[in-house]
C-alpha positions as CSV (number, residue, x, y, z in Angstrom):
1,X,18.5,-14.5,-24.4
2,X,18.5,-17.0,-22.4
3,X,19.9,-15.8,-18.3
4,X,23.5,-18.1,-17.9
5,X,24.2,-15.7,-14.7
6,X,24.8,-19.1,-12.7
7,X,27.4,-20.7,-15.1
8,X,29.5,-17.2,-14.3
9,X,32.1,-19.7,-13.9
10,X,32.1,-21.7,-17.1
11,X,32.2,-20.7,-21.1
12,X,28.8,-19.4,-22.2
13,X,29.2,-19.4,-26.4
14,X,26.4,-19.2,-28.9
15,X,25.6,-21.8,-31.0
16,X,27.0,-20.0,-33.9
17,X,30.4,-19.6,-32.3
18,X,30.7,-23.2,-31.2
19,X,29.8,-24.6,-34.9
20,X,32.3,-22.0,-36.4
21,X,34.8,-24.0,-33.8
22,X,33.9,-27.0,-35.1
23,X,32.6,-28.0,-31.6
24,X,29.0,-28.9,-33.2
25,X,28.0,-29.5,-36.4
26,X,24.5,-28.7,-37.8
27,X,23.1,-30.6,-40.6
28,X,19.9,-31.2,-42.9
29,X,18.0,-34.5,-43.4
30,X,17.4,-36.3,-46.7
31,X,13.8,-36.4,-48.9
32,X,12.2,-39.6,-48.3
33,X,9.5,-40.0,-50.3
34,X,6.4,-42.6,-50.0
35,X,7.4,-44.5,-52.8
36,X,11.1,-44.6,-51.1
37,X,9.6,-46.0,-48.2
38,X,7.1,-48.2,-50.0
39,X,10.4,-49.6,-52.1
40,X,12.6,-50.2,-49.0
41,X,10.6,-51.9,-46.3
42,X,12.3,-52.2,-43.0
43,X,12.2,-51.2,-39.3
44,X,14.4,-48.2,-38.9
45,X,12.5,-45.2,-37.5
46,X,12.3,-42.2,-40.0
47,X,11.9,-38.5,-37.7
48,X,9.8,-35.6,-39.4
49,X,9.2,-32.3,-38.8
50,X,5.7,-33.3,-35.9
51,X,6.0,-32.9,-32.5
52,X,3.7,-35.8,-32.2
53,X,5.0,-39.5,-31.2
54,X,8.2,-37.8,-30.8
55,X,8.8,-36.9,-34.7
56,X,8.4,-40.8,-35.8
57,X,7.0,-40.8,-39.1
58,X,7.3,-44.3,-40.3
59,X,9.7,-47.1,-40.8
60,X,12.4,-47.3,-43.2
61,X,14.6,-50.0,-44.4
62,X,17.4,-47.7,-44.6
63,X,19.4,-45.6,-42.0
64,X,21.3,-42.2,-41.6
65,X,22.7,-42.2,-38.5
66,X,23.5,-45.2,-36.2
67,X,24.4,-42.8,-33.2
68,X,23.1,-40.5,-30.1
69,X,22.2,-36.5,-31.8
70,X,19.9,-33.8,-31.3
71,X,17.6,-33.6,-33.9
72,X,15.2,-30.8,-34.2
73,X,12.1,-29.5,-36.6
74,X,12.9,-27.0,-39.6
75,X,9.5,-26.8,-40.0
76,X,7.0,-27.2,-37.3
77,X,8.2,-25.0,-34.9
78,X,12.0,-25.7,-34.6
79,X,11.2,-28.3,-31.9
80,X,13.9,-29.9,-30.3
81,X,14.2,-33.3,-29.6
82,X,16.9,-35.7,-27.8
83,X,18.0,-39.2,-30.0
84,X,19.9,-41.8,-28.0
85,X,22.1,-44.2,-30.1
86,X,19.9,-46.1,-32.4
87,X,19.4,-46.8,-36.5
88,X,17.5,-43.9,-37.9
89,X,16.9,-41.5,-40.3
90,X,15.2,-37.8,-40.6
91,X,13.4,-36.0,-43.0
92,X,14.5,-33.0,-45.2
93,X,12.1,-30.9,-42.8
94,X,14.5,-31.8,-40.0
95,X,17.9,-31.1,-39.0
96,X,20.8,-32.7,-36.9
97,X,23.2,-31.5,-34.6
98,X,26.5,-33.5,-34.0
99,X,28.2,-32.1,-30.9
100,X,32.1,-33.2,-29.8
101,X,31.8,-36.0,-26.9
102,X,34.5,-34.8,-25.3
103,X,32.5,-31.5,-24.5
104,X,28.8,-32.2,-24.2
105,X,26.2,-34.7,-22.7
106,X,23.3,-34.7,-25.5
107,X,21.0,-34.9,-22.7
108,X,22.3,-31.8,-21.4
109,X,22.5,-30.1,-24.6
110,X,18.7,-30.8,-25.7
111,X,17.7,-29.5,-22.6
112,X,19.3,-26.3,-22.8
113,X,18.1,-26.1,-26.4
114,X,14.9,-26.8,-25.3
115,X,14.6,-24.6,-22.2
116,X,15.6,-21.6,-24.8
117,X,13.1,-22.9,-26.7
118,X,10.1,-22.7,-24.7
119,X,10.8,-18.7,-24.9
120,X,10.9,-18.2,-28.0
121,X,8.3,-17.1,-30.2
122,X,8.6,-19.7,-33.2
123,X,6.4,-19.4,-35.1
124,X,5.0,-22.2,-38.0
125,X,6.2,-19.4,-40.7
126,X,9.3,-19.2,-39.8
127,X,11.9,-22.3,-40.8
128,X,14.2,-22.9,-38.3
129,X,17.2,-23.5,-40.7
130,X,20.9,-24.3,-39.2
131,X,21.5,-20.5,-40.5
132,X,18.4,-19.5,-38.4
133,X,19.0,-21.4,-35.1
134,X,22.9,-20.4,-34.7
135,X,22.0,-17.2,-33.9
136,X,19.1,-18.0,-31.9
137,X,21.0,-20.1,-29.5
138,X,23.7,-19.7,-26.2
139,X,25.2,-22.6,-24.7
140,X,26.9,-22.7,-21.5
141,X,29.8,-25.2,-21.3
142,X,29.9,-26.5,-17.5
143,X,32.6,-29.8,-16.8
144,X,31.2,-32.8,-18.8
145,X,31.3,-34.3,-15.1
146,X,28.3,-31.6,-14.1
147,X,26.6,-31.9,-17.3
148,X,26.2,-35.9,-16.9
149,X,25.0,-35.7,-12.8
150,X,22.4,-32.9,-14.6
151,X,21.5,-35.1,-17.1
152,X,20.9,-38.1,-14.7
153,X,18.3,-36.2,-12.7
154,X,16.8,-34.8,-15.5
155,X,16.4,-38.6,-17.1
156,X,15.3,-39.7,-13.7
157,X,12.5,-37.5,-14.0
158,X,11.6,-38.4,-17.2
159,X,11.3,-41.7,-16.2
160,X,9.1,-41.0,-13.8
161,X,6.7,-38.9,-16.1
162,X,6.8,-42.0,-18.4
163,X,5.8,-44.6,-15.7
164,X,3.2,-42.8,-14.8
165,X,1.8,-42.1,-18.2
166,X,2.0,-45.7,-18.8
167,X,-0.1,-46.0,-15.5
168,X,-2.7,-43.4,-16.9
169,X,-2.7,-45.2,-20.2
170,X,-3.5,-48.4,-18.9
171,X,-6.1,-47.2,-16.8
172,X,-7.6,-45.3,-19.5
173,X,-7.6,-48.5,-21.6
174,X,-9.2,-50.8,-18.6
175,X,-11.7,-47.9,-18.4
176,X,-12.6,-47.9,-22.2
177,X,-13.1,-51.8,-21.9
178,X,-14.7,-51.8,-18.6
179,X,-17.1,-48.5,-20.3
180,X,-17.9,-51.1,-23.6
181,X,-18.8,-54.1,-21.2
182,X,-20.9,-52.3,-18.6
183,X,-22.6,-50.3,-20.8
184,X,-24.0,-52.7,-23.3
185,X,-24.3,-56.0,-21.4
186,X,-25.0,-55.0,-17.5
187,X,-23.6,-56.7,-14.8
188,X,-24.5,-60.8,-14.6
189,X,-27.6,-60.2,-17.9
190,X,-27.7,-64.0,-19.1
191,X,-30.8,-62.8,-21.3
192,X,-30.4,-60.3,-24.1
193,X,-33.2,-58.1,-26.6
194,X,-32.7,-56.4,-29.5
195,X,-33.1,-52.9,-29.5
196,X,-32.7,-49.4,-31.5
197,X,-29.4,-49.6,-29.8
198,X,-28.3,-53.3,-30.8
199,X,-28.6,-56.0,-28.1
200,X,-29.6,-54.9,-24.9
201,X,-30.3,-56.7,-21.7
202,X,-33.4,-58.0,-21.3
203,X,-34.7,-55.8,-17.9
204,X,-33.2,-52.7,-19.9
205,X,-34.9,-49.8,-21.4
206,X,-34.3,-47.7,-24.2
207,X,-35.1,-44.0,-23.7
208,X,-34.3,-40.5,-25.0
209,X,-32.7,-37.9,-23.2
210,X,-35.7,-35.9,-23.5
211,X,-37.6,-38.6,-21.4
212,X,-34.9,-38.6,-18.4
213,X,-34.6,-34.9,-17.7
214,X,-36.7,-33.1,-14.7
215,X,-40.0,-32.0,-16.0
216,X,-39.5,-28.3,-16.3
217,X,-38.9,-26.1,-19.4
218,X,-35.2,-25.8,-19.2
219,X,-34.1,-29.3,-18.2
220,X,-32.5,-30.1,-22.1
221,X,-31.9,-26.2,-23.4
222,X,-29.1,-24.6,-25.7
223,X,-27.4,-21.4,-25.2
224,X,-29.2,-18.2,-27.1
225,X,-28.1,-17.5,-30.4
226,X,-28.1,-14.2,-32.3
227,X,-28.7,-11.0,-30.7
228,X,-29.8,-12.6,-27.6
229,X,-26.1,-12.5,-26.7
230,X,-23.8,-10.1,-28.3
231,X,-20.2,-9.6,-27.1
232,X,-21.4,-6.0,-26.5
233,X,-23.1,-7.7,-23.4
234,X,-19.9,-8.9,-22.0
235,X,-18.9,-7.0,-18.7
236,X,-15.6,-7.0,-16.2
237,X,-17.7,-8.9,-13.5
238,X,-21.1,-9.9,-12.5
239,X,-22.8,-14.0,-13.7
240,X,-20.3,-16.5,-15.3
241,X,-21.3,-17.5,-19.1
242,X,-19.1,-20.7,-19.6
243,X,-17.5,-21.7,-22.7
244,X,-17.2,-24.6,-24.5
245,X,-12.8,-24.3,-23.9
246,X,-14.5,-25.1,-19.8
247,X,-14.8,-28.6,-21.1
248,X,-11.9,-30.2,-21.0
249,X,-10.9,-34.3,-21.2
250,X,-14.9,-34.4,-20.5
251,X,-14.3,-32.9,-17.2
252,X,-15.4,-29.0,-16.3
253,X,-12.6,-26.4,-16.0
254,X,-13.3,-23.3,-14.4
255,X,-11.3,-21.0,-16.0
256,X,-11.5,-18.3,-18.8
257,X,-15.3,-17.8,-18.6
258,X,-16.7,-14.3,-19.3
259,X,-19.3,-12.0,-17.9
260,X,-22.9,-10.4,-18.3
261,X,-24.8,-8.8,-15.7
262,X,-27.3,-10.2,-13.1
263,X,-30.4,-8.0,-15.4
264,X,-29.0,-9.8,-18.8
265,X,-28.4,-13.3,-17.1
266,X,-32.3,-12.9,-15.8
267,X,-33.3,-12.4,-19.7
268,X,-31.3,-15.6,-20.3
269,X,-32.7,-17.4,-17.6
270,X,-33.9,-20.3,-19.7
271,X,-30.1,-20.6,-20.8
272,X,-29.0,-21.1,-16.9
273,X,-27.2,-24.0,-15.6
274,X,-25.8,-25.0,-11.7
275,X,-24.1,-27.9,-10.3
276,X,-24.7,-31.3,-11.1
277,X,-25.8,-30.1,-14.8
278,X,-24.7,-31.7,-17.8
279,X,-23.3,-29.7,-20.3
280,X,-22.7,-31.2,-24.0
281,X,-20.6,-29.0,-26.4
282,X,-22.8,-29.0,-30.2
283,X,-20.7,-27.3,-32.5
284,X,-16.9,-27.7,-32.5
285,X,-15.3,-30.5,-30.4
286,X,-19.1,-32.3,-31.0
287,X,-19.7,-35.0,-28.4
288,X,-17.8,-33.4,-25.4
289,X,-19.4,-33.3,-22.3
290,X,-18.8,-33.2,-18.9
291,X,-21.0,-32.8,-15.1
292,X,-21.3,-29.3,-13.6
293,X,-19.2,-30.3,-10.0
294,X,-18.7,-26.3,-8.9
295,X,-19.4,-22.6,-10.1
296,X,-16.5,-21.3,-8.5
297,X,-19.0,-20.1,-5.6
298,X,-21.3,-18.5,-7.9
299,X,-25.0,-19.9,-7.5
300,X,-25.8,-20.0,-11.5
301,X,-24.1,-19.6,-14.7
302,X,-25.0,-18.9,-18.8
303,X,-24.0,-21.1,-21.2
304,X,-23.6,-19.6,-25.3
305,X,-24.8,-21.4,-28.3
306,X,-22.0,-24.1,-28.6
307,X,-23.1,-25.6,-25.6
308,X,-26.9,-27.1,-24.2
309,X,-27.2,-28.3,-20.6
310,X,-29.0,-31.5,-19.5
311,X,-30.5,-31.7,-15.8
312,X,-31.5,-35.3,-15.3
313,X,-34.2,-36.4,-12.9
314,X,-32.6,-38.7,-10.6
315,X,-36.4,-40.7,-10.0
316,X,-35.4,-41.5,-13.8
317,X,-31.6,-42.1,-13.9
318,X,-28.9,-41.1,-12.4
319,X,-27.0,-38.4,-14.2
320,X,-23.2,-40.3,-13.6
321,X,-24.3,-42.7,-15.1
322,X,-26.0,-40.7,-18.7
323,X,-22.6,-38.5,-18.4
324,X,-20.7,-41.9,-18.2
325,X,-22.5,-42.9,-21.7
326,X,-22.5,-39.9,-22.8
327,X,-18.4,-39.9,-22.7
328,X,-17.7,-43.5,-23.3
329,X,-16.2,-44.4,-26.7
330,X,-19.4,-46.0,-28.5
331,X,-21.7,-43.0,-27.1
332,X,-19.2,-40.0,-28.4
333,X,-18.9,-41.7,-31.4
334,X,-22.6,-41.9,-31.6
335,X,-23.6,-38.3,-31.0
336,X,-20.9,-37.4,-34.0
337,X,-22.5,-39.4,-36.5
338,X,-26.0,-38.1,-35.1
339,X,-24.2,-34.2,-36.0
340,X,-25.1,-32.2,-39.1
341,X,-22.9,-32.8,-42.1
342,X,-22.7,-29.4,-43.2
343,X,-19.5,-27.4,-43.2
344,X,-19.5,-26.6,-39.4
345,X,-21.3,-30.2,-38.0
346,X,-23.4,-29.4,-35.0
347,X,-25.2,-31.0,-32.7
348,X,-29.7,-29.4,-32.6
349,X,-31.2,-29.8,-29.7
350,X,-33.8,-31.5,-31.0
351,X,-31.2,-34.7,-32.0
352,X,-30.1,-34.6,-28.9
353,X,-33.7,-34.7,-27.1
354,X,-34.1,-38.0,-29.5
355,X,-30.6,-39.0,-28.8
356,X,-31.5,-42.4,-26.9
357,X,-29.5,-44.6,-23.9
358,X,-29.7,-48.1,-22.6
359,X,-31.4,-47.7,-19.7
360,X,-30.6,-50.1,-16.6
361,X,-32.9,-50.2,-13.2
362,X,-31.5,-47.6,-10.9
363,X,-29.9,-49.9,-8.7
364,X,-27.6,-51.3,-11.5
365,X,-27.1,-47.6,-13.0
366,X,-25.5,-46.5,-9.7
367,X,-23.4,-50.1,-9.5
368,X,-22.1,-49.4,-12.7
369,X,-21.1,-45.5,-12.2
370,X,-19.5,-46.7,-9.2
371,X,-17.3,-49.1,-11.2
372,X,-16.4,-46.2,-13.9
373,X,-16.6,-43.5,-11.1
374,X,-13.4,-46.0,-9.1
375,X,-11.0,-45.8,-12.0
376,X,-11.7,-42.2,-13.0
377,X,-10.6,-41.7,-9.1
378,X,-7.4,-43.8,-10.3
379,X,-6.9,-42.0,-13.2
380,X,-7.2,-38.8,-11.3
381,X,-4.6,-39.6,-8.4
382,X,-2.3,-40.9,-11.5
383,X,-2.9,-37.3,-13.4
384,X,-2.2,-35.3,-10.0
385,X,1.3,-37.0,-9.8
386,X,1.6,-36.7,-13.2
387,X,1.0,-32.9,-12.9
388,X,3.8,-32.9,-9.7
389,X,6.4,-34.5,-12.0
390,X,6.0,-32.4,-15.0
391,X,6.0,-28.9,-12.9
392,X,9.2,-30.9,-10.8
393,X,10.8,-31.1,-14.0
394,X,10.4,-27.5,-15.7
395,X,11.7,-26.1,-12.0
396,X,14.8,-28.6,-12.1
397,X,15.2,-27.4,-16.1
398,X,14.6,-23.3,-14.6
399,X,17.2,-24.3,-12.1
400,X,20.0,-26.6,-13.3
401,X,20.3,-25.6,-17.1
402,X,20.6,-21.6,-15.9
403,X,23.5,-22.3,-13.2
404,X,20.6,-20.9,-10.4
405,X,21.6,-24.7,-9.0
406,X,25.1,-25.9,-9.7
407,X,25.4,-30.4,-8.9
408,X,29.2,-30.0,-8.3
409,X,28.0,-27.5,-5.3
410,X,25.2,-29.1,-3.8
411,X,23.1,-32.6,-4.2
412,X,19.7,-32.5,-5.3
413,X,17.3,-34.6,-4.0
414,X,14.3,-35.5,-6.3
């Protein structure tokens, strides 16, 4: 349960108590089958049971409700999820709750719902049935004039988190469309060869990765499979051996890595990889890859067998710019198809040695990265507000919807 201590001053019931009041009603949504939906085009919203695209489903030519509700996931998790006023319907996999107007801001009442929630361990077994979910759930019943000022900051917020996803979005969509552009017609190319690749500029090469790496053994390695590593070999501290979970969004993450000790790393040695490496994850998430940009102050790390590194000579290319292929829409697509089809794909080193790249002079390699490199720096200062806002918001939820911070005390300023 859920600590209320702040709302000492105010009615804390449980959500069985209030619907045995008649205070809220709970309720189940209807089947809708495809051939429902096929049969009665339209453009009402139907809700399921996802917590992706906010429980949209599809479109409907009829409608349940025509009115602001909590809906929330019988299956799926027991999600909750806030519906202003509008023509829609849900699924039989979801559930409504109707609350009296006189007594509750919806806004306010999905968030307490949702910040008891986000404790519980709801699992995808269990169905979170109106029978289950009244006795899961304590609401406290502060003046509707405190629950509306709560609800205003809270939708404040959420504004803000939305503008600035729409930010990243765009960005993320110029950078996908700047990525198709610069990497397969130049910068100011008026002549044009085919190639293994399609149409290349004319002045451009077309190489393999195994012919842009430094000329050592090691430069375009896997991890060691087998015996060579064993989770026996795992200790509490000593040399970092990074996972393929360290690549995330194509950037590197350090965090959760493991550890073998400096005499085991030196039997791995061909398997080390430092800064400025690229690192490709093979089996799993196939095609993700991100640039090596710190150890966490260690001078070398291990990778396993779902990852190989890449160390590019820089006389050759320059390795922003491979990583920016590498991660752009037409070469991620590229290295899945070039994947095994067997019943876990991978990615063999020896594809990937053969994998080949447009290659542009390196003057025009490092004015492109610098393009790409600009709005990733966008992006990033976009995601780092982002980040502000969302951890903003889940202290404003830890605060206002526990009583810690009463509105009809004190003003918040956000």
């Amino acid at each position: 349960m859920s600590d209320f201590s702040g709302f000492d001053d105010v009615p804390v019931l449980s959500l069985d108590e209030l619907v045995t009041q008649g205070e809220i009603e709970l309720g189940r949504g209807n089947i809708i089958s495809k051939t429902d939906i096929r049969n009665q085009k339209g453009n009402y919203p139907i809700y399921s049971s996802s917590a992706k695209n906010n429980g949209k489903m599809g479109e409907y030519g009829k409608y349940m409700f025509n009115e602001e509700l909590v809906t929330w996931s019988v299956d799926g998790g027991g999600a909750f999820f806030h519906r202003s006023k509008h023509k829609f319907s849900i699924t039989n996999v979801s559930g409504y709750m109707r609350a009296s107007p006189e007594k509750f801001n919806y806004i306010f009442l999905h968030g307490v719902l949702d910040y008891q929630h986000s404790f519980l361990d709801f699992d995808y077994q269990t169905k979170a049935h109106p029978s289950v979910i009244r006795k899961l759930y304590n609401i406290p019943i502060p003046p509707l004039s405190e629950q509306n000022k709560i609800a205003a900051i809270l939708t404040a917020v959420d504004e803000a988190i939305e503008n600035i996803q729409k930010q990243i979005d765009k960005l993320q969509d110029l950078k996908k469309a700047t990525m198709n552009e610069l990497l397969t017609k130049g910068i100011g190319h008026t002549e044009f060869k085919d190639s293994a690749l399609g149409q290349i500029p004319q002045e451009w090469l077309c190489l393999p990765l195994q012919a842009l790496v430094k000329d050592y053994k090691g430069a375009l390695v896997d991890g060691p499979f087998g015996s060579n590593l064993k989770i026996s070999d795992y200790v509490d501290s000593g040399v970092p051996v990074l996972q393929g979970k360290n690549i995330t969004n194509d950037k590197f993450v350090w965090s959760g890595v493991r550890y073998i000790t400096p005499k085991k790393a030196e039997e791995l040695s061909r398997s080390s990889v430092k800064v400025g490496d690229i690192l490709i994850v093979k089996i799993g998430s196939i095609g993700y890859s991100a640039i090596i940009d710190n150890l966490s102050g260690y001078d070398l790390a291990i990778i396993p067998a779902n990852l190989l590194k890449i160390d590019i000579d820089e006389m050759k290319a320059i390795t922003e710019y491979v990583h920016h292929y590498l991660t752009s829409p037409i070469g991620k697509q590229r290295l899945i198809d070039a994947a095994s089809s067997t019943a876990q794909p991978a990615l063999s080193l020896g594809t990937v040695k053969r994998f080949r790249l447009p290659i542009p002079s390196l003057c025009e390699q490092m004015r492109i990265s610098a393009i790409l490199t600009s709005i990733d720096c966008q992006i990033s200062v976009q995601t780092d507000k982002l980040c502000q806002l969302q951890s903003l918001k889940i202290s404003l939820m830890q605060d206002l919807l526990t009583g810690k911070a009463r509105v009809n005390h004190a003003e918040l300023n956000i």
